[in-house]
C-alpha positions in Angstrom: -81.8 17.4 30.8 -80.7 16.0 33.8 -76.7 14.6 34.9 -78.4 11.3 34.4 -80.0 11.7 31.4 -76.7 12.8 29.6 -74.2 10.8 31.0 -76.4 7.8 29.7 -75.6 8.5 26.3 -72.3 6.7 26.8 -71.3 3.2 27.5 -69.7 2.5 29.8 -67.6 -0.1 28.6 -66.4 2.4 25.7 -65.5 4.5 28.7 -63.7 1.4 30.6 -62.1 0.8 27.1 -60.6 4.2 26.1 -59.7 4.8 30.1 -57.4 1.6 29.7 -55.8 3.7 27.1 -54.9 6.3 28.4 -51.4 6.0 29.8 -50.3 5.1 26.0 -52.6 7.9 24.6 -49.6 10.1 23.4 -47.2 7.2 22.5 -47.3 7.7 18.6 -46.5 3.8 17.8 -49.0 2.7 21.2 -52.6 1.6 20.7 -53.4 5.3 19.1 -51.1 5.1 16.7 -53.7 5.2 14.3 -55.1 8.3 15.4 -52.0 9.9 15.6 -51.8 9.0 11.6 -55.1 10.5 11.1 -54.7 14.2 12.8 -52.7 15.8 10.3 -55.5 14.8 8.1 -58.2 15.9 10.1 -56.8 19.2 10.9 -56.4 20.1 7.7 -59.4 19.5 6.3 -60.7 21.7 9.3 -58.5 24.4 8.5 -59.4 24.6 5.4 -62.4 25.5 5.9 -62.6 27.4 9.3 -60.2 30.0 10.1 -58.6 28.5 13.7 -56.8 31.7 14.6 -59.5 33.3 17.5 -62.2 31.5 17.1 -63.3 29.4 19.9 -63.6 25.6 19.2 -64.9 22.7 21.0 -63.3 19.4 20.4 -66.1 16.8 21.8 -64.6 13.4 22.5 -61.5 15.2 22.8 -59.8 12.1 24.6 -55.8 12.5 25.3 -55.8 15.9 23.4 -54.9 15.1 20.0 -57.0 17.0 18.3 -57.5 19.3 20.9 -53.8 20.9 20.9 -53.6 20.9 17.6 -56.0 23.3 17.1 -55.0 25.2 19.9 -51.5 25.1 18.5 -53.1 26.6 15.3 -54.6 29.8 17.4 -57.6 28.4 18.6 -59.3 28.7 22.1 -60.5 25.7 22.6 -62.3 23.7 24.7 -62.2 19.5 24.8 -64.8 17.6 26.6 -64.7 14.1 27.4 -66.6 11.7 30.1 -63.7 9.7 30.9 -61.4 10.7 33.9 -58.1 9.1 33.2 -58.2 10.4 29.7 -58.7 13.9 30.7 -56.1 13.4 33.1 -53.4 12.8 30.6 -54.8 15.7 28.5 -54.5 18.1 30.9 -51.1 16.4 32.0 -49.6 16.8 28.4 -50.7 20.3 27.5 -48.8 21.4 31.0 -45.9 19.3 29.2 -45.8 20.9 26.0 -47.5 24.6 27.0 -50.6 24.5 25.2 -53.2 26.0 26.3 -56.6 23.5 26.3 -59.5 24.3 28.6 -60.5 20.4 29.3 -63.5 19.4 30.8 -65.7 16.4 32.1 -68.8 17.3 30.7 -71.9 15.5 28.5 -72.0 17.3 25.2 -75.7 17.4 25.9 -75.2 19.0 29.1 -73.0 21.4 27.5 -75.1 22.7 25.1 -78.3 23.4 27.9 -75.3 25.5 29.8 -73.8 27.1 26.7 -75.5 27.2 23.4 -74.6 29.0 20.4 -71.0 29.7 21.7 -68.9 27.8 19.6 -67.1 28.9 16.2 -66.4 25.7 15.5 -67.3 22.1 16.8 -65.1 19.1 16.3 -66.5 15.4 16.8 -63.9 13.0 15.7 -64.0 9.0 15.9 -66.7 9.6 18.3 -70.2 9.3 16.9 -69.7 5.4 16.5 -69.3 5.0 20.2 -72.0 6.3 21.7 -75.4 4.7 22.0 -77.7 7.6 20.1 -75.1 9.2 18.0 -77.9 11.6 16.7 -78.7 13.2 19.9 -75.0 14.3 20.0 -75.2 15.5 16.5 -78.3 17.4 18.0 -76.1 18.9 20.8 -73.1 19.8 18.5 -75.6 21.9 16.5 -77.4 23.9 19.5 -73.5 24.8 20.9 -72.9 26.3 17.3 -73.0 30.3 16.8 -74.5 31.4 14.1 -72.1 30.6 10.7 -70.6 28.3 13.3 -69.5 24.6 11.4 -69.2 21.4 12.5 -66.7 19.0 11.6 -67.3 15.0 11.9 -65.5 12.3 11.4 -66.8 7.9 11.6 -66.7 5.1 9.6 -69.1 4.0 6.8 -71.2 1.2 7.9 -69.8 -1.0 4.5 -68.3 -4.2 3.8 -65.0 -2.8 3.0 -65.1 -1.1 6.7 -66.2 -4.3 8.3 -62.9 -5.6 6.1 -60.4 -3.4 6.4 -61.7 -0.9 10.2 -62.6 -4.6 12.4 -61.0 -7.5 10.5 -58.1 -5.8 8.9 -57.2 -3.4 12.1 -57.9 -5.1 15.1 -57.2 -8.8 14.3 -55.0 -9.0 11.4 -52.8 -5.7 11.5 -53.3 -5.2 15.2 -53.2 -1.4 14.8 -56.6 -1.6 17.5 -57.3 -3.1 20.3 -59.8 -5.7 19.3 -62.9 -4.8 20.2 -62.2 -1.3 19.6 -65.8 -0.9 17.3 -68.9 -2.6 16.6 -69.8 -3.0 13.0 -73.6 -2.5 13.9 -72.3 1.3 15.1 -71.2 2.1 12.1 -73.2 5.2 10.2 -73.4 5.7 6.3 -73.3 9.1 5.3 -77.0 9.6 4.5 -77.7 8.6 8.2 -75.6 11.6 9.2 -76.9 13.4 6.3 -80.3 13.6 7.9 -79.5 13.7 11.5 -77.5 17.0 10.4 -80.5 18.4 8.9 -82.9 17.5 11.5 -80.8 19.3 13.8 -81.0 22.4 11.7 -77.7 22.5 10.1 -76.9 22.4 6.2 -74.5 19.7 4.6 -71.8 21.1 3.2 -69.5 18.6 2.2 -68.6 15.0 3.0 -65.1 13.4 1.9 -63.7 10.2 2.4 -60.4 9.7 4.1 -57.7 7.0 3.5 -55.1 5.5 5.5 -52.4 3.5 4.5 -51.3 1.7 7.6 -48.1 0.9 6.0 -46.8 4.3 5.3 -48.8 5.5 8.3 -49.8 8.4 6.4 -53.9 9.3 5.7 -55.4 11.6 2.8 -58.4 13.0 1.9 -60.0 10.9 -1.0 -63.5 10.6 -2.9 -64.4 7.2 -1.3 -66.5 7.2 1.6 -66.7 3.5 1.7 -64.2 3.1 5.0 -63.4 6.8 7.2 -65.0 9.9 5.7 -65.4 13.3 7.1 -68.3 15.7 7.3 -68.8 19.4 7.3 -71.9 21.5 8.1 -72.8 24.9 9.1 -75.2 26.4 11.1 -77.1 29.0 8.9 -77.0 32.4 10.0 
């Protein structure tokens, strides 16, 4: 696939949008605050499942490094990919900062897994998959990067009333926690999209479980509804 090919499986306005950003990425009451709520979360219900301590991980999407050095601080080597410059930027900036060690790159996911399949442990794709014009074909991607027993973590939003509520209206316009403008209902994926977009890539569904935020405590949790954010695990048989 060519440079062209993959980089078109972007927009370029999410790319404007998250470069803008950037600067703040790291500032845990900025724009991000919300995903700075939602790591602990995240990580652990990676860790429980995948033992971070050697294995190599990618973190795709990996924006200012959230994700990305948490893992790493957790024993991981990992790699986070990203198509936007002035994100990476700050990502590499900060893990100098703080001594973590994150191997950051501007890469296409898709082009990625034509130069390195089956190398991965682990794959993480966080808030991404609802950006991004053919979310499957990154799904697709995440899968061929996967070792054998490798697993893939995901993480979007439900397309549901309730999200539409609470992710767009809630968020960006009443709350303000977002940027408005920050997501597009229309994006949104229900769990047995993913569900089959995982199995036509030739993983296996493991498990899939919501998670809940409560913007006024600033604190998320795992929880059994799927209705707003949920995660997804699946593993690449061996």
């Amino acid at each position: 696939m060519s440079a062209a090919a993959t980089r078109a499986n972007a927009d370029p306005a999410e790319l404007a949008r998250f470069g803008e950003l950037a600067a703040s990425w790291w500032d845990p009451d900025g724009p991000s605050r919300a995903l700075h709520d939602l790591n602990p979360a995240r990580l652990g219900y990676v860790r429980a499942r995948v033992r971070l301590r050697g294995a190599r991980v990618l973190d795709v999407g990996c924006g200012g490094g959230l994700m990305s050095e948490a893992m790493a601080i957790a024993g991981a080597e990992v790699v986070g990919i990203d198509l936007s410059p002035a994100v990476l930027e700050v990502a590499r900036l900060h893990a100098l900062e703080s001594g973590v060690a994150v191997d950051y790159r501007e890469i296409a996911v898709e082009a990625l897994a034509d130069a390195e399949p089956a190398s991965f442990d682990a794959v993480t794709c966080m808030e991404l998959l609802e950006h991004v014009p053919d979310a499957a074909a990154v799904v697709a991607a995440t899968a061929r990067l996967l070792k054998p027993g490798g697993t893939l973590f995901l993480s979007t939003l439900n397309r549901t009333p309730k999200a539409f509520a609470l992710a767009i209206v809630g968020a960006e316009y009443v709350a303000r926690l977002l940027p408005r403008g920050t997501h597009r209902y229309d994006q949104f994926i229900r769990p047995s999209e993913l569900a089959a977009w995982i199995r036509a890539a030739g993983l296996e569904l493991v498990d899939v479980t919501g998670l809940a935020y409560d913007p006024i405590l600033r604190r998320a949790r795992l929880s059994s509804d799927t209705a707003v954010n949920y995660l997804a695990c699946a593993t690449r048989p061996r």
